[in-house]
Each structure stands twice: as structure tokens, then as C-alpha cells.
N, C-alpha and C positions, 0 to 999 in steps of 0.2 A: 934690833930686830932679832927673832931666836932664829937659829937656826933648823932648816927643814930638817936635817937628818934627825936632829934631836928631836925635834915636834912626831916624826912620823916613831922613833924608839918610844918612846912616853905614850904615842899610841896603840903602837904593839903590846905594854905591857897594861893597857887598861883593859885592854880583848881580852888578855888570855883567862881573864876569868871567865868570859862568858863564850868557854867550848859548849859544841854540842854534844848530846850523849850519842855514845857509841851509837851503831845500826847494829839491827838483830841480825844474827846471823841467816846466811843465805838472804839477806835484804838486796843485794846487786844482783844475783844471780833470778830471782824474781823478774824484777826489774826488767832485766837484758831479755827475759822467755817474754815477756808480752810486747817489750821493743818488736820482736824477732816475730810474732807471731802478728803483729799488725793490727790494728784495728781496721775493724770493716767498714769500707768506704759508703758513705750514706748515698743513698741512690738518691738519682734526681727530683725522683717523685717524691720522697718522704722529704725532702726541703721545699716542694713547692706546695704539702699539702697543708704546712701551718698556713702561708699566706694565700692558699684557698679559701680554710676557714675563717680568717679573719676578714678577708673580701665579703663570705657570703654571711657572716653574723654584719657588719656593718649594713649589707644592703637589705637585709631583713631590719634591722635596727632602723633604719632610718625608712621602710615602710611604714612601722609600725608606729613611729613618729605620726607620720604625716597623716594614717587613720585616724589616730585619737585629738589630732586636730582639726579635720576636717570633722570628726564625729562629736566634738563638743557641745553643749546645748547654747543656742546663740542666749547671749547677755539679755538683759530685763530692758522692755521699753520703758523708756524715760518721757517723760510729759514735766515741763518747765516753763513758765509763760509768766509775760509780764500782766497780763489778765487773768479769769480764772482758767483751771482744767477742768475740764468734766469726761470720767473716764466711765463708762458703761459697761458692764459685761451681762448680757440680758440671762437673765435666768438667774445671776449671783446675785450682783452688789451693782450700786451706782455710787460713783465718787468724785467730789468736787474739791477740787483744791484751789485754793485765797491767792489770792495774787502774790508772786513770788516764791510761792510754794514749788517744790521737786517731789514726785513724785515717781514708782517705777513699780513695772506688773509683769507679774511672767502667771503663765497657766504651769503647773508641773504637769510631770506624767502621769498622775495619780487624777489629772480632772482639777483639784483645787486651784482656784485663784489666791496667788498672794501679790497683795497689793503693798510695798513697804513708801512710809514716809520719813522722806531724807533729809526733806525741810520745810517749815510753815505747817499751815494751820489745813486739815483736809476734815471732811464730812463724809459720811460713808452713811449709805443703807443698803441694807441688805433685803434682797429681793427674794432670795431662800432661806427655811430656818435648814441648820445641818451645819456640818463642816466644809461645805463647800469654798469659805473665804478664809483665810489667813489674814490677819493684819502685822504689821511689823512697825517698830516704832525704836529706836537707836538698836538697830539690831536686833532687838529680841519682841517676838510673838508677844502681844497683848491681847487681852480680852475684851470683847466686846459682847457685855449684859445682855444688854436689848438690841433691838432692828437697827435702832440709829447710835451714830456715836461721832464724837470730835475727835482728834486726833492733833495734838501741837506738838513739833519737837524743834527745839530751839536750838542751835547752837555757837557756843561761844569759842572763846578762847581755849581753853580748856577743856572744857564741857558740855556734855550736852542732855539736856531737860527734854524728857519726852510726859506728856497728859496725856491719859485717856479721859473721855468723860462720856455718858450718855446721857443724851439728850433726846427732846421730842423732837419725835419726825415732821413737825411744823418747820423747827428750824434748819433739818437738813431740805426740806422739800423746796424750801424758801432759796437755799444757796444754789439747788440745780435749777430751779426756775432764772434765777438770778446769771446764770452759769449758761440755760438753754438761749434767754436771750440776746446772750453775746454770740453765739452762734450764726453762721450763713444757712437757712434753709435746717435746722434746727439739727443739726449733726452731731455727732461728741469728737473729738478729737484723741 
């Protein structure tokens, strides 16, 4: 085993290359005048006033929270039945959806009805000509030609298959008749 004395000399000579550079002159004398002259003690207030502002950004923050949640626009009603839907909105569109179809409707701000299909086979007429309805179909706004129209959106594993088609209003009239009679007291759901 080496000896200390020698490990701590072998030490000292691997330092001395790495002196410091001199200090500029008058650098102590600096120094010692702002030792001497003190820094100015920070008053109590100016320590209490960062964690005032961060008290009052948090309780503002978490207002502003809880606005934009309570001000959110509630979610799309949902219609899913082991029978059919028959979804009405008088003045727009009437919509019947096939058994085990999903279907969901919100009115926006703007007045328009959008009515999107999530899955199965739904029937649509339209009660107005205008922009009044939206249709949706794997997400994206389809067209709908004429009064009536089918709507299929499939989906797989992977994938998912949306058809528009139009059709005569024989056959949509046929699936809300079809749709009214499953009804109690002839209602839409």
C-alpha cells in the first residue's frame, strides 16, 4: 500500500498547474467596500409579495378552470336500441335508425341540426330544403342530393365503410312507419 504522504506530494504536484490567474488589482479592496457597506435587508413585504401573487394567479387559475368547464357545450345525445330509433326534429329532418344502429344529434348555436351516424344503417328525410341538417358519416359531413337518403357506416377491425345513397321517400316513409309502430302512443324517442 502507497504511502499517504507520498499520494497527498504527487498530489500537490498535479495542482500546481492548475493555478488561478492572478485578481485584478484593487479586486479585495472592492470586495471588502460592499462587505462593509451591506446589502439591504429585504423587507417583509417584498418576500411576502411573490407568494401573494402566486396565491392569487392560482385562485384565479383554478376559477377559470372551473368556468370553462361548467361553460362547455353538453355532449351529443346518443339513441342506440336493440329496435329501431326514430329521431324527429320537426321543421328539419326525421331519422330512423335499423336495429343496432348508434346514432347521435346535437342542434349547434348556429340552429343547424347535425345528426352523425356512428353505426348501422339510418334513413333520413328531410322536412326542409336549406342547410338546416348536417349529416356526418365516419366523421366527415356527407351529402345528401335529394329529401331522402340511406346512410350505412360499417365498422371493422381496421376500418370503417360509410355509404350515402338516395333513395325514394317510399322507402324512408316505410322505415318511420315501420319505426312509429314500434312506438307507445306514437312518440319518437
Amino acid at each position: 500500500m502507497a504511502d499517504p504522504k507520498d499520494t497527498s506530494e504527487e498530489i500537490d504536484r498535479l495542482l500546481d498547474g492548475w493555478g488561478a490567474p492572478a485578481p485584478q488589482p484593487g479586486f479585495a479592496e472592492r470586495v471588502l467596500e460592499r462587505a462593509d457597506a451591506g446589502a439591504p435587508a429585504r423587507p417583509a413585504e417584498r418576500r411576502w409579495a411573490l407568494a401573494r401573487t402566486f396565491a392569487v394567479g392560482g385562485t384565479v387559475g383554478g376559477l377559470l378552470v372551473g368556468a370553462a368547464a361548467m361553460l362547455r357545450p353538453e355532449p351529443p345525445a346518443s339513441a342506440s336500441a336493440a329496435g329501431r330509433t326514430h329521431l324527429q326534429v320537426p321543421g328539419v329532418a326525421e331519422v330512423v335508425g335499423e336495429p343496432g344502429s348508434h346514432v347521435q344529434w346535437r342542434r349547434r348555436g348556429d340552429g343547424r341540426v347535425v345528426v352523425e351516424v356512428v353505426q348501422g344503417v339510418v334513413w333520413v328525410r328531410r322536412t326542409a330544403e336549406g342547410s338546416a341538417l348536417s349529416v356526418v358519416a365516419d366523421g366527415e359531413e356527407v351529402s345528401l342530393d335529394g329529401a331522402c337518403g340511406r346512410v350505412a357506416v360499417t365498422r371493422g377491425f381496421l376500418k370503417v365503410d360509410a355509404a350515402v345513397d338516395d333513395v325514394g321517400c317510399e322507402q324512408v316513409e316505410a322505415a318511420i312507419a315501420a319505426a312509429r309502430a314500434e312506438l307507445p302512443r306514437d312518440r319518437s324517442r
